[in-house]
Structures are given as structure tokens and as C-alpha cells.
Backbone as CSV, one residue per row, in Angstrom:
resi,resn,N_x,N_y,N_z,CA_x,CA_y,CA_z,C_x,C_y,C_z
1,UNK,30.123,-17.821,2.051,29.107,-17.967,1.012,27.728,-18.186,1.625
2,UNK,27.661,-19.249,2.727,26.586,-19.404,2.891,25.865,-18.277,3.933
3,UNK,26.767,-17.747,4.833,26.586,-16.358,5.325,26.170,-15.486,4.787
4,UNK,26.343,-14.783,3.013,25.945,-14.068,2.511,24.413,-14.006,1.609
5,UNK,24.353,-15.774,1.791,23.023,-16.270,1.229,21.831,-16.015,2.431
6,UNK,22.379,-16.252,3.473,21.354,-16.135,4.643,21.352,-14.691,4.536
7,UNK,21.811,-13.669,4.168,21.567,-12.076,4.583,20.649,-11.567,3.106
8,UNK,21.017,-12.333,1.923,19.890,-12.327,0.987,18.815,-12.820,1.207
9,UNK,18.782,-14.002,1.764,17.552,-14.641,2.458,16.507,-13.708,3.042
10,UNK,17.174,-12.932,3.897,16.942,-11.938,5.119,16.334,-10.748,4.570
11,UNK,17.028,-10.524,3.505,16.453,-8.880,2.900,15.706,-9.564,2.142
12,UNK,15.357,-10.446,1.547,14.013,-10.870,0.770,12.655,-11.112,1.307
13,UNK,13.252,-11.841,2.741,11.531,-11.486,3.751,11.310,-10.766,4.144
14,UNK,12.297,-9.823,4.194,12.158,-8.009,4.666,11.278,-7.566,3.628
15,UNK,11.836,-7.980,2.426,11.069,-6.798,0.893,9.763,-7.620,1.077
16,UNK,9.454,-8.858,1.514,8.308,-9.588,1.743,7.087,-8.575,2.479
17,UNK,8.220,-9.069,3.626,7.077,-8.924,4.703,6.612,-6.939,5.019
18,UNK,7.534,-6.140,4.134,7.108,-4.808,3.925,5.896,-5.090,3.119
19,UNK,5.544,-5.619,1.979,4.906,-5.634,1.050,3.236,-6.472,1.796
20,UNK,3.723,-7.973,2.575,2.731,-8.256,3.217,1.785,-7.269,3.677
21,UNK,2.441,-6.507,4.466,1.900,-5.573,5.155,1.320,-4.111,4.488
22,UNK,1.674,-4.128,3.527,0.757,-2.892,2.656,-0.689,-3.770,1.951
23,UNK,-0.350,-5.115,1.725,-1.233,-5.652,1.317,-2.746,-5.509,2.578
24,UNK,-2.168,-6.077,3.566,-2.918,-6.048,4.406,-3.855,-4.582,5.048
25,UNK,-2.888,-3.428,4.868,-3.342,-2.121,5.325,-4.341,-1.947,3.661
26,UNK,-3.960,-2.549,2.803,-4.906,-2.326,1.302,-6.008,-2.736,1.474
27,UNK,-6.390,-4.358,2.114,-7.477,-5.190,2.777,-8.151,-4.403,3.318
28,UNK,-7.394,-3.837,4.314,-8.523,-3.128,5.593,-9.194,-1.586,4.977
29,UNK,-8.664,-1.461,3.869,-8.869,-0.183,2.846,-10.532,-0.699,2.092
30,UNK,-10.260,-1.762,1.631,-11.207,-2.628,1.082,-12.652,-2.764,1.768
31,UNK,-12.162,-3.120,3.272,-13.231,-3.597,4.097,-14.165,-2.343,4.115
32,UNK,-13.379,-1.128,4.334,-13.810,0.098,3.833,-14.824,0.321,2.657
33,UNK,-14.131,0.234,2.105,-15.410,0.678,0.614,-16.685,-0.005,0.629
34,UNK,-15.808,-1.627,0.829,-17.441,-2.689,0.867,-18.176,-1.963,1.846
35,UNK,-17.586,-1.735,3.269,-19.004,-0.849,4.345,-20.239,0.453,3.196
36,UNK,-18.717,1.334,2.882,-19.495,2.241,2.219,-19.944,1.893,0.750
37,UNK,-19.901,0.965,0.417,-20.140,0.943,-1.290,-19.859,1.146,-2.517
38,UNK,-18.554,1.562,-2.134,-17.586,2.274,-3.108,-17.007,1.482,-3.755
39,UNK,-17.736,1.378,-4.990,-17.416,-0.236,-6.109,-16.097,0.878,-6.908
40,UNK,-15.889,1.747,-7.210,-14.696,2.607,-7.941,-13.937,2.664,-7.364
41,UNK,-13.327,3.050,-5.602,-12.566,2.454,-4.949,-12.227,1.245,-4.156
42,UNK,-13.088,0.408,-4.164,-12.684,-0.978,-4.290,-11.821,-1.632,-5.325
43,UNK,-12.128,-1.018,-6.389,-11.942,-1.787,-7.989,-9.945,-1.193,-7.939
44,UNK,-10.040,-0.007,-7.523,-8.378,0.738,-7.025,-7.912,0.029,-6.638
45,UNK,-7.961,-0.600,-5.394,-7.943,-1.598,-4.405,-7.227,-2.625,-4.973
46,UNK,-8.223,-3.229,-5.470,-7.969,-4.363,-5.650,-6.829,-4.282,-6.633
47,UNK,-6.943,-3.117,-8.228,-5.576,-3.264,-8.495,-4.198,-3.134,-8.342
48,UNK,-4.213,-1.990,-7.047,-3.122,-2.056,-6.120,-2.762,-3.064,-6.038
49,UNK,-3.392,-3.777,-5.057,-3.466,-4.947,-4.338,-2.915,-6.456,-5.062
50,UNK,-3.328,-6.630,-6.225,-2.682,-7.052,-7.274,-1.295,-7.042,-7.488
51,UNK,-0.592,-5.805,-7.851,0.412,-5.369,-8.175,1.363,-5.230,-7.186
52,UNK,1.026,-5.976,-5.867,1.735,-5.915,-4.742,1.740,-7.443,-4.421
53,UNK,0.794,-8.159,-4.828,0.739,-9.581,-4.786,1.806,-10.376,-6.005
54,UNK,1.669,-9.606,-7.063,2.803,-9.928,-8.139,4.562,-9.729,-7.793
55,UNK,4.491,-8.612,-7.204,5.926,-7.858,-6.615,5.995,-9.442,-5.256
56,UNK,5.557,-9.693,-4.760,6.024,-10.600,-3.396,5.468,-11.912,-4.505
57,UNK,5.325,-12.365,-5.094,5.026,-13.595,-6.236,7.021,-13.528,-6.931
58,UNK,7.124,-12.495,-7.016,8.358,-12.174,-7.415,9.627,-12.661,-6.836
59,UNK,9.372,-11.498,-5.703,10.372,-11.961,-4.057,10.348,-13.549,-3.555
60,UNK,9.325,-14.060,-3.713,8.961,-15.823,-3.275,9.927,-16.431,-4.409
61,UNK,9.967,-15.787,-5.947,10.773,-16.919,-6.832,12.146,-16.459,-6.431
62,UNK,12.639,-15.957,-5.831,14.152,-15.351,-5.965,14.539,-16.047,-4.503
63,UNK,13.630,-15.944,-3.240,13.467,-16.408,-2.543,13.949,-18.297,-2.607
64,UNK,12.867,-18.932,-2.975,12.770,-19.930,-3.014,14.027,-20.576,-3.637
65,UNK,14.604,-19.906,-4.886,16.024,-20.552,-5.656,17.165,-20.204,-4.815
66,UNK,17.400,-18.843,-3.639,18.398,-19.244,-3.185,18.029,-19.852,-1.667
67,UNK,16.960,-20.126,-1.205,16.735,-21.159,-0.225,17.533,-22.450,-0.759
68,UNK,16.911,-22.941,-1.903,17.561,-24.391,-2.268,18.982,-24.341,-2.629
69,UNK,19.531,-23.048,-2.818,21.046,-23.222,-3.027,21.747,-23.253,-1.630
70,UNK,20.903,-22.644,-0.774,21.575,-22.527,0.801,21.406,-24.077,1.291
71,UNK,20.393,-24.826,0.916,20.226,-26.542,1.251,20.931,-26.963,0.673
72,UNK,21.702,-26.702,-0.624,22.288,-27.642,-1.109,23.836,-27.253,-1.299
73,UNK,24.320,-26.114,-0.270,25.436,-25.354,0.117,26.011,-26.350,1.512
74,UNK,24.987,-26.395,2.098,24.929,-26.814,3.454,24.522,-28.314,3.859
75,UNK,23.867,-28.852,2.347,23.572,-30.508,2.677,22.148,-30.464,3.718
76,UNK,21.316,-30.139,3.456,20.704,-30.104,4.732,18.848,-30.228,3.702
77,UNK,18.148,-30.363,4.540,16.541,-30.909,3.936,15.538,-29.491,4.373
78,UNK,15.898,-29.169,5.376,15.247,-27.647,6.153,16.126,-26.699,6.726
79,UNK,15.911,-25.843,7.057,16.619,-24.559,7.256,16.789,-24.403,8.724
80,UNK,15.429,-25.167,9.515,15.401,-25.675,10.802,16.528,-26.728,11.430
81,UNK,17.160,-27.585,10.573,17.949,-28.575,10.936,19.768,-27.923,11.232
82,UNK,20.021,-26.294,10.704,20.930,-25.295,10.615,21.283,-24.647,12.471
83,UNK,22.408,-25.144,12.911,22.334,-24.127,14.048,22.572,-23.164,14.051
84,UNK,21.521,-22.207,14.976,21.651,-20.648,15.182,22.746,-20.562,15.373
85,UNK,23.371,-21.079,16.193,25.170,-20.247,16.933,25.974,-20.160,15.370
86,UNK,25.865,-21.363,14.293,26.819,-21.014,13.520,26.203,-20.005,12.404
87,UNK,25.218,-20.030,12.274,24.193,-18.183,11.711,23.366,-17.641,12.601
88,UNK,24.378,-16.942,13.126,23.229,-16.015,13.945,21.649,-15.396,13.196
89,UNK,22.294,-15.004,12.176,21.371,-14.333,11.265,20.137,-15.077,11.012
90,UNK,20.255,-16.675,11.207,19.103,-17.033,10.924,18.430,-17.023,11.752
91,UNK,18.145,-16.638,12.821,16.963,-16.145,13.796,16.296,-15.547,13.368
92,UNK,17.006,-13.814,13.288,15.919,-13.017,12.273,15.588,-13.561,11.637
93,UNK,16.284,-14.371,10.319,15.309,-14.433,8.958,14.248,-15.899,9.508
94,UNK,14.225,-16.287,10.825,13.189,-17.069,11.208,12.247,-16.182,11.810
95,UNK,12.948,-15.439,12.596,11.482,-14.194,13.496,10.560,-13.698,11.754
96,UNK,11.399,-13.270,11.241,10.794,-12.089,9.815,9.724,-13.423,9.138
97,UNK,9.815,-14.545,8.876,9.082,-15.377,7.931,7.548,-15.763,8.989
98,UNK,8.131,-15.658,10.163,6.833,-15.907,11.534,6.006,-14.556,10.785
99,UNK,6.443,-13.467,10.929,5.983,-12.184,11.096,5.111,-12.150,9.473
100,UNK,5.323,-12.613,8.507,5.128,-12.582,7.100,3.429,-14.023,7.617
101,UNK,4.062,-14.720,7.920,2.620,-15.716,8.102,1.597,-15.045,8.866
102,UNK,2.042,-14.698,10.401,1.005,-13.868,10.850,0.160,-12.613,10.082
103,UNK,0.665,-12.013,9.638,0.288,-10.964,8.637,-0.310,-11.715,7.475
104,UNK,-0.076,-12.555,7.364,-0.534,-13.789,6.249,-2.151,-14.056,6.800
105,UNK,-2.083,-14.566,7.861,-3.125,-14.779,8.465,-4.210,-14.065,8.557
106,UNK,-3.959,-12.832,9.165,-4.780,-11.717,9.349,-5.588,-10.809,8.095
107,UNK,-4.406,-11.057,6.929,-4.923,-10.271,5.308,-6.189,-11.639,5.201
108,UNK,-6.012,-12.638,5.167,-6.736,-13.829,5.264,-8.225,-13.862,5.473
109,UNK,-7.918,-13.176,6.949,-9.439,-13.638,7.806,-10.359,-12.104,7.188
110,UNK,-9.431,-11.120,7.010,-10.242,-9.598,6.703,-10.832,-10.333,5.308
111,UNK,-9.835,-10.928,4.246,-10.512,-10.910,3.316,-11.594,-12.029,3.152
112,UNK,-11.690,-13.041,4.089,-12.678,-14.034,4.119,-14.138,-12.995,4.427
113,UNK,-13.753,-12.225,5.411,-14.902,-11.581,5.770,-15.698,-10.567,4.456
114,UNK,-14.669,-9.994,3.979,-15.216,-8.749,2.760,-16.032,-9.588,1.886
115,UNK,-15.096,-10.996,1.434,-16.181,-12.034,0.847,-17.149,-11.994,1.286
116,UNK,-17.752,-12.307,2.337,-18.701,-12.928,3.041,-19.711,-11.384,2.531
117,UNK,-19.162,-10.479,2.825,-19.760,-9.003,2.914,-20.499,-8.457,1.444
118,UNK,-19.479,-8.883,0.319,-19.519,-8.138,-1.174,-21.029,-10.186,-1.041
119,UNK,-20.766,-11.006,-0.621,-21.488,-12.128,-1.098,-22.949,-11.839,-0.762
120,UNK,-23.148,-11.138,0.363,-24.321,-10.892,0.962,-24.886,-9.517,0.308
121,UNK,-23.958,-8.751,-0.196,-24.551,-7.641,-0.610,-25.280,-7.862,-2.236
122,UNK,-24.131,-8.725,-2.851,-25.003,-9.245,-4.395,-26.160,-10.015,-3.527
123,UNK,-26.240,-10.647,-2.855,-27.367,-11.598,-2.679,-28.768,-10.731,-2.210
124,UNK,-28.585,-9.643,-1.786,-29.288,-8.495,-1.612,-29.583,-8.015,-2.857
125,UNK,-28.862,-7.082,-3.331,-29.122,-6.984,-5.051,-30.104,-8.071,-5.731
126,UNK,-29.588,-9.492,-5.644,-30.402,-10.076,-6.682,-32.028,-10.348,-6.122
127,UNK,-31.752,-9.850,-4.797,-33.423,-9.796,-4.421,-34.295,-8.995,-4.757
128,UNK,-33.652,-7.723,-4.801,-34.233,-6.573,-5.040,-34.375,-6.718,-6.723
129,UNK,-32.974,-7.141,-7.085,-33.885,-7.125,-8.747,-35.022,-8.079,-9.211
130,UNK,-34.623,-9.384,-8.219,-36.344,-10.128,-8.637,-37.439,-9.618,-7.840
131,UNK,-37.684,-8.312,-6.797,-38.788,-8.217,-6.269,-38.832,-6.334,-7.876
132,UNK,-38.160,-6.244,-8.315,-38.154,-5.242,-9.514,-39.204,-5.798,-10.421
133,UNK,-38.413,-7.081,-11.009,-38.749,-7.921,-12.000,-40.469,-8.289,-11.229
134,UNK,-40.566,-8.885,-10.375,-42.104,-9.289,-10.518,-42.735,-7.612,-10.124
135,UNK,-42.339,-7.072,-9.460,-43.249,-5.993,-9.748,-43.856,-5.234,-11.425
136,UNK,-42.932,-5.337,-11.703,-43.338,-5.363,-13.148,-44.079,-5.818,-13.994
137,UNK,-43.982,-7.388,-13.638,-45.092,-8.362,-14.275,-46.231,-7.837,-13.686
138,UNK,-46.250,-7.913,-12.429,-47.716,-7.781,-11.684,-48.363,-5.870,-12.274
139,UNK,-47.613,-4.878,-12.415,-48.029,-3.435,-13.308,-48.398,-4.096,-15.137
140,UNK,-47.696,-5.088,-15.780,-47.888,-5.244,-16.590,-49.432,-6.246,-16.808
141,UNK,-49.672,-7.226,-15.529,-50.889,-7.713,-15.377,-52.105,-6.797,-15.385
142,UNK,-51.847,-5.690,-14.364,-53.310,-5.112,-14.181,-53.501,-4.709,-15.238
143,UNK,-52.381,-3.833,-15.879,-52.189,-3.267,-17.606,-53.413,-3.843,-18.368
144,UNK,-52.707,-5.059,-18.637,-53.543,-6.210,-19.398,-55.289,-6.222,-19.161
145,UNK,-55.009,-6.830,-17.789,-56.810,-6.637,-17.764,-56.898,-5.294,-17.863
146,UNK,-56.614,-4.305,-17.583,-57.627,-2.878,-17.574,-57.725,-2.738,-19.356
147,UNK,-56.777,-3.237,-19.731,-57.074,-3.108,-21.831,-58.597,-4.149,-21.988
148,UNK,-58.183,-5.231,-21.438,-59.109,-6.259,-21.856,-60.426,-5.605,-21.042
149,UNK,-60.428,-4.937,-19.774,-61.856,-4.412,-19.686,-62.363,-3.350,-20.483
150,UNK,-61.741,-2.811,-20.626,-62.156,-1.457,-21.539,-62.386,-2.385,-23.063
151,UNK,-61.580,-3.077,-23.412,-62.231,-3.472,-24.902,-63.788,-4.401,-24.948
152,UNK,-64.272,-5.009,-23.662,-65.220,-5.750,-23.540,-66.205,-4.443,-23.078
153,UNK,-65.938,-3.472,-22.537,-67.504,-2.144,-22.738,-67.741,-1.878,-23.740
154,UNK,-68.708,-1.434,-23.735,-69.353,-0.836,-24.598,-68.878,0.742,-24.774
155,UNK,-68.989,1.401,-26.311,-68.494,2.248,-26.060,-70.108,3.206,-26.953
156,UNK,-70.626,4.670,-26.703,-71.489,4.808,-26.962,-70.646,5.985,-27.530
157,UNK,-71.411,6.371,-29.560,-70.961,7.750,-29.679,-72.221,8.089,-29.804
158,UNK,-72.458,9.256,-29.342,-73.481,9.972,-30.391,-72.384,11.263,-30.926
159,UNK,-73.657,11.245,-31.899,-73.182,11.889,-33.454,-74.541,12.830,-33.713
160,UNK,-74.351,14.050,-33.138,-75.296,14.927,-33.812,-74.818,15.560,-35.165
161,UNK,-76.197,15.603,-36.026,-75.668,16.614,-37.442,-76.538,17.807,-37.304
């Protein structure tokens, strides 16, 4: 029983850590667009990206309920406290959960950065729209006075009959 829980275990950080890893090749897809600007394929992106975060949101609950049935199969508080010799298998499913964090890590730092990237680029934008905005005022100033000079001349008709 508990042999067959560790090989479910096993194919669940597999379906994981496949999925980690599209997430991550999606990220570096991302980092992409933000370079080029491509707010329509970003926006793809991200709902991919989504829908792959839900699918392993998934795998983690199925995950997690037969983790605690394998602790409470086995009497035990961690999965670490289990010797390898009597599951071999749990090596892999210890190498595969390493491999899922690292990849964890790395989707992490790309996407800290794209932040940093899409943060600086609105912050750009909102400069340019307030150097828009006062340019405007300042076309709508001269506006003003050039009305108010022209209404303070004099204006001369003549009128021959």
C-alpha cells in the first residue's frame, strides 16, 4: 500500500514538475514581449500561464491528501524521517520535488525581473503622459493670451460707400 502511494506520489511531481517547467519556458516567453512590447502577447501569456498554474494548484491538492495518508500509513511527521532502502522510490520522488523548487526558483527571479521591467515601463508612460498633459496646458496658455491680445487691439474698419 504504502509502495503504491509513493509511485502516486512520484507521478504527481512528475505531472508537477512537467508543468513547472512549461510555466517557466511561458515566463521566459513573457520576458519576451515585455522587451518587445507586445501587450496582446503578453496578455496570451499570461492566460496560458494561468491555466497551467491552476492544473499544478490541482496536482498540489491530490498531492498533498495522499502525502498525509502516506504519514499516517507509516506513523511518521515527514517523509524525510522514511528510509530509502525500505522505498527505494523515494529518492526519485525526493530528486523530482528538488527539481520542481529549483525551477520554482528560477520562474521566480525571471518573473521578479519582468515586474521590475512592465514597473519601469508604466513609470515611463506616466511621464510621458504628464509631460503630454502640461504641454497642453502650456499650448492652451499661449492660446489664451494670444485671444486676450488680439481682444485688447484695436481693430480699424473702414467702410467706403
Amino acid at each position: 500500500m504504502s509502495s503504491d502511494l509513493v509511485k502516486e506520489l512520484i507521478n504527481l511531481s512528475e505531472m508537477k514538475l512537467s508543468l513547472v517547467k512549461e510555466i517557466l519556458e511561458i515566463t521566459e516567453k513573457q520576458s519576451e514581449c515585455i522587451k518587445n512590447n507586445d501587450i496582446k502577447e503578453l496578455q496570451n501569456y499570461i492566460d496560458i500561464k494561468q491555466k497551467r498554474i491552476d492544473e499544478v494548484n490541482k496536482i498540489d491538492s491530490i498531492f498533498i491528501e495522499k502525502y498525509e495518508e502516506f504519514k499516517v500509513i507509516n506513523k511518521i511527521d515527514s517523509i524525510e524521517m522514511i528510509d530509502v532502502k525500505e522505498y527505494p522510490h523515494l529518492k526519485h520522488l525526493k530528486e523530482t520535488i528538488n527539481k520542481i523548487l529549483l525551477t520554482l526558483k528560477e520562474v521566480q527571479v525571471i518573473e521578479t525581473d519582468n515586474n521590475e521591467k512592465i514597473k519601469n515601463e508604466f513609470d515611463n508612460l506616466k511621464l510621458k503622459l504628464k509631460n503630454i498633459k502640461q504641454g497642453k496646458k502650456i499650448v492652451k496658455e499661449y492660446d489664451n493670451a494670444y485671444k486676450i491680445r488680439n481682444m485688447n487691439s484695436s481693430i480699424f474698419i473702414n467702410i467706403k460707400k
